[in-house]
C-alpha positions as CSV (number, residue, x, y, z in Angstrom):
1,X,-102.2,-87.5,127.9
2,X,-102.3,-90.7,125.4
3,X,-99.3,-93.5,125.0
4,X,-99.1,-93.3,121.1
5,X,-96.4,-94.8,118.6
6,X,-93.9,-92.8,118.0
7,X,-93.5,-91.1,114.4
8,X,-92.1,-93.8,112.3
9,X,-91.0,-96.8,114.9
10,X,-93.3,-99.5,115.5
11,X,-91.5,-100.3,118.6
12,X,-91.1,-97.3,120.8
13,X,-93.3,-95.1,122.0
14,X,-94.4,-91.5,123.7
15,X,-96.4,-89.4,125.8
16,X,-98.2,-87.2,123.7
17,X,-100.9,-84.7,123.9
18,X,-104.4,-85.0,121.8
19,X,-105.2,-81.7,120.0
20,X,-108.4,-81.6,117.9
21,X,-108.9,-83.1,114.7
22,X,-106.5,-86.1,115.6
23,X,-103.7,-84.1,115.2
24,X,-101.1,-84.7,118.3
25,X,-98.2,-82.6,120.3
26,X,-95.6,-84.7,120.5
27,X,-92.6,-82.7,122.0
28,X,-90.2,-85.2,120.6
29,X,-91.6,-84.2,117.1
30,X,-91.3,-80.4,117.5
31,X,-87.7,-81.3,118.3
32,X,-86.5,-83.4,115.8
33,X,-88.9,-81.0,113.0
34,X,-87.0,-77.9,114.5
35,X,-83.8,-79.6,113.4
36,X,-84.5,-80.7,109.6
37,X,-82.7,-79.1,106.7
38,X,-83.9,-75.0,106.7
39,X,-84.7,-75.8,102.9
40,X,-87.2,-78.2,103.4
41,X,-88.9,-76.6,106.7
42,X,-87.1,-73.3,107.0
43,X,-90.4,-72.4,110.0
44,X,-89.5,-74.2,113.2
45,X,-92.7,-75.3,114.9
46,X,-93.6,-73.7,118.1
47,X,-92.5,-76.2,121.7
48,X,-95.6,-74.8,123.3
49,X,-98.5,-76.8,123.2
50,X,-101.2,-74.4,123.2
51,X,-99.6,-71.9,120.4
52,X,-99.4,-75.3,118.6
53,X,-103.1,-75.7,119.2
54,X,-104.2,-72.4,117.7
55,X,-101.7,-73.1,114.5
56,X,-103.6,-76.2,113.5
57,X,-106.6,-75.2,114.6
58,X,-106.8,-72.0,112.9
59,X,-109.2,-72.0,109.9
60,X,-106.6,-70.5,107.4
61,X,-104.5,-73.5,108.1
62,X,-107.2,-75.8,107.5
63,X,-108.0,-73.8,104.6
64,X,-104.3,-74.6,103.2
65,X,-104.0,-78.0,103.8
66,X,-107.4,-78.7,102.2
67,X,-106.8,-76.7,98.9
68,X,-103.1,-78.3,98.9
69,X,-104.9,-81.4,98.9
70,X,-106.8,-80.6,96.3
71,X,-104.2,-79.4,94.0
72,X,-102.2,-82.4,94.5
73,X,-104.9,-84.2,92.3
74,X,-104.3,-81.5,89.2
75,X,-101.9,-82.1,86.6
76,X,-98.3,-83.1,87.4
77,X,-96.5,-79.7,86.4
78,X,-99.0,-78.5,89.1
79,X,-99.2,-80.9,91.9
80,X,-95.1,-80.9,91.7
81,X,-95.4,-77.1,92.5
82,X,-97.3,-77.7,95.9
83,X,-95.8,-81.2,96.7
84,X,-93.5,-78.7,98.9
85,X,-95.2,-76.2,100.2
86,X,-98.4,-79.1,101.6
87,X,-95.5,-81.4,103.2
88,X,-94.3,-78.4,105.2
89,X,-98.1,-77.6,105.9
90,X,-98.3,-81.3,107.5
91,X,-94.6,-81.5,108.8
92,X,-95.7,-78.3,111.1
93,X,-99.6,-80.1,112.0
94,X,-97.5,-83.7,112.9
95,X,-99.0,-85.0,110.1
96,X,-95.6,-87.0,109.2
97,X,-97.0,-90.3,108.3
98,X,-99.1,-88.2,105.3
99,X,-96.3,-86.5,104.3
100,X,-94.5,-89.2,103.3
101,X,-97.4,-90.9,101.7
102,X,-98.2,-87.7,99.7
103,X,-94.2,-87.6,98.9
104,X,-94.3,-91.3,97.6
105,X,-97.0,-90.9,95.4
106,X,-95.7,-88.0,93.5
107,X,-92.3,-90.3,93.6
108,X,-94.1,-92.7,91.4
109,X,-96.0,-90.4,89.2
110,X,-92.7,-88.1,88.4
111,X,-89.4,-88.1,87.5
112,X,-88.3,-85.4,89.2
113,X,-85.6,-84.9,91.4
114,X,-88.2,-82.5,93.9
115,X,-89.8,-85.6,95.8
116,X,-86.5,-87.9,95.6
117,X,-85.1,-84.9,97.7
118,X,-87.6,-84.6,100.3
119,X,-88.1,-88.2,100.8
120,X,-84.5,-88.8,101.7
121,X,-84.5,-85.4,103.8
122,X,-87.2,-87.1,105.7
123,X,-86.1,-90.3,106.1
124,X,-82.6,-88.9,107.5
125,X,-84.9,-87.7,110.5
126,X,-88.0,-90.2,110.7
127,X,-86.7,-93.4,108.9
128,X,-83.4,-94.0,109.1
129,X,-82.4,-97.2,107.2
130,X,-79.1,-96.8,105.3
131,X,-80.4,-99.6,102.7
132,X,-83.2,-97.7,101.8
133,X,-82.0,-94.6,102.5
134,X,-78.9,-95.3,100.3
135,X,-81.3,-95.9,97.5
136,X,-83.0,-92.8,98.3
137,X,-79.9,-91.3,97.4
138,X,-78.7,-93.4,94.2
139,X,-82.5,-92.6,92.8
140,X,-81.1,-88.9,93.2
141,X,-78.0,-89.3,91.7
142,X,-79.4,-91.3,88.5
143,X,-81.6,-88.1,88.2
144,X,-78.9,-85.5,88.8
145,X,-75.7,-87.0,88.7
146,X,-73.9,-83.9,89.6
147,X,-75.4,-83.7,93.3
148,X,-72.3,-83.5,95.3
149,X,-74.0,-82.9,98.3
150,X,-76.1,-86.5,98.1
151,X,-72.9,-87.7,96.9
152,X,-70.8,-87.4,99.6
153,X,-74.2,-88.8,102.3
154,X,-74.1,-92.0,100.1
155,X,-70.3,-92.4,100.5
156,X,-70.6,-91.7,104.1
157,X,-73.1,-94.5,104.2
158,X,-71.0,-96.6,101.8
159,X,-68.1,-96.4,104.4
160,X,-69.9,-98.0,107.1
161,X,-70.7,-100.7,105.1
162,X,-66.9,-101.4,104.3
163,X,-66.0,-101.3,107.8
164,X,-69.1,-104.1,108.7
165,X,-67.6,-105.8,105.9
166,X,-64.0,-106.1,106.8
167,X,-65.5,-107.1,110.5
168,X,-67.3,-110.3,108.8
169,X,-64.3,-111.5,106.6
170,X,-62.1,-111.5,109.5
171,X,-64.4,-112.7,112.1
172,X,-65.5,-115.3,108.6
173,X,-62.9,-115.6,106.2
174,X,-59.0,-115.0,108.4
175,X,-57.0,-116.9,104.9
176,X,-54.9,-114.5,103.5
177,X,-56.4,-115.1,100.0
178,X,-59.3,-113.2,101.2
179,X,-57.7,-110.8,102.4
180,X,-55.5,-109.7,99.4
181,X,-58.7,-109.1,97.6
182,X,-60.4,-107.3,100.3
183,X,-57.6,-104.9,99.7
184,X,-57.7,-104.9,96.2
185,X,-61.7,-103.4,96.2
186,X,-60.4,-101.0,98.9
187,X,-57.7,-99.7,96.7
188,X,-60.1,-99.5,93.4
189,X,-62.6,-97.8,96.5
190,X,-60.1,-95.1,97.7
191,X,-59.2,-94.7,94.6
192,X,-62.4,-93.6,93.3
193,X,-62.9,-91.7,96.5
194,X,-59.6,-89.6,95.7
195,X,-61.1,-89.0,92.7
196,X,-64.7,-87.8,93.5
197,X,-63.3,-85.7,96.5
198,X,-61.1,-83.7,93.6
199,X,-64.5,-83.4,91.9
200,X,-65.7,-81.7,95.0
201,X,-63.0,-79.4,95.7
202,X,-63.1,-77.8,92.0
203,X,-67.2,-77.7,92.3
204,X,-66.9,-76.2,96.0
205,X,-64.4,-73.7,94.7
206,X,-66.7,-72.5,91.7
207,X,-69.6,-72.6,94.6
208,X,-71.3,-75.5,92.5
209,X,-73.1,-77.5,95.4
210,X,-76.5,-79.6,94.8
């Protein structure tokens, strides 16, 4: 057993087991990858070390990483088609810091709502930072405005914000002045809101989700 960083934190860290080829059991991991949206890794990875072991370890799944690799360096309409299926093949070998490399760089060479997707699926689990995350989700939108499902994550996000907001001008700013116009970008807010969640009802009715 190994003290190692944990996935994504440069702060906290974890016991985890050393498997050949680098690659690491990190129970932690297999916990939070058995949780992530069935869309993105619909195979939950095994909690026992040693079946872990023989997954990664196993030729064919050598075999598939490399070749993924290798088609990641073909044309885009190509590498776009196995961006998925080569993060889910390094998702399940704990490979998360590469899969987020190998989603960023398809990020910058497409415009293509696929990678946008995947990023901010990962970085709900491994790097949660609502600023960045929240323009993780606005990239979506500008792509595919009619996303209700990324919609409704960045309003959530947007919420909090307006309650850490009201928090500051009253802790800041107690003259009424402010107040009134506090209110006024709630109202215009809420308005909006009451709006967009109308949107929703008539999509969710016709089954129209993102």
């Amino acid at each position: 057993m190994v003290l190692r960083p944990l996935i994504g934190s440069n702060t906290r860290f974890c016991l985890v087991r050393v498997l050949k080829d680098g690659v690491a059991f990190d129970p932690a991991l297999t916990k939070i990858l058995g949780d992530m949206d069935p869309w993105l890794l619909p195979l939950k990875p095994p909690e026992d070390h040693d079946c872990h072991r023989k997954i990664v370890n196993d030729s064919y799944y050598k075999d598939a990483v490399e070749y993924m690799r290798l088609t990641m360096q073909s044309p885009r309409y190509v590498s776009l088609a196995a961006l998925h299926p080569l993060v889910q093949l390094l998702l399940i070998g704990g490979l998360v810091d590469e899969a987020m490399k190998v989603v960023e760089e398809m990020w910058n060479k497409v415009h293509d709502i696929k990678p946008f997707r995947i990023k901010a699926a990962m970085m709900e689990k491994f790097h949660h930072n609502n600023d960045l995350l929240a323009k993780c989700y606005e990239d979506i939108l500008k792509i595919d405005p009619s996303c209700v499902t990324t919609l409704k994550k960045l309003i959530a996000i947007r919420e909090s914000l307006i309650e850490m907001i009201a928090l500051h001008v009253e802790a800041s700013f107690p003259e009424p002045l402010i107040w009134k116009e506090f209110a006024e970008v709630l109202i215009l807010f809420f308005e909006n809101v009451s709006m967009l969640q109308r949107i929703w009802r008539r999509r969710e009715s016709a089954n129209i989700l993102c």
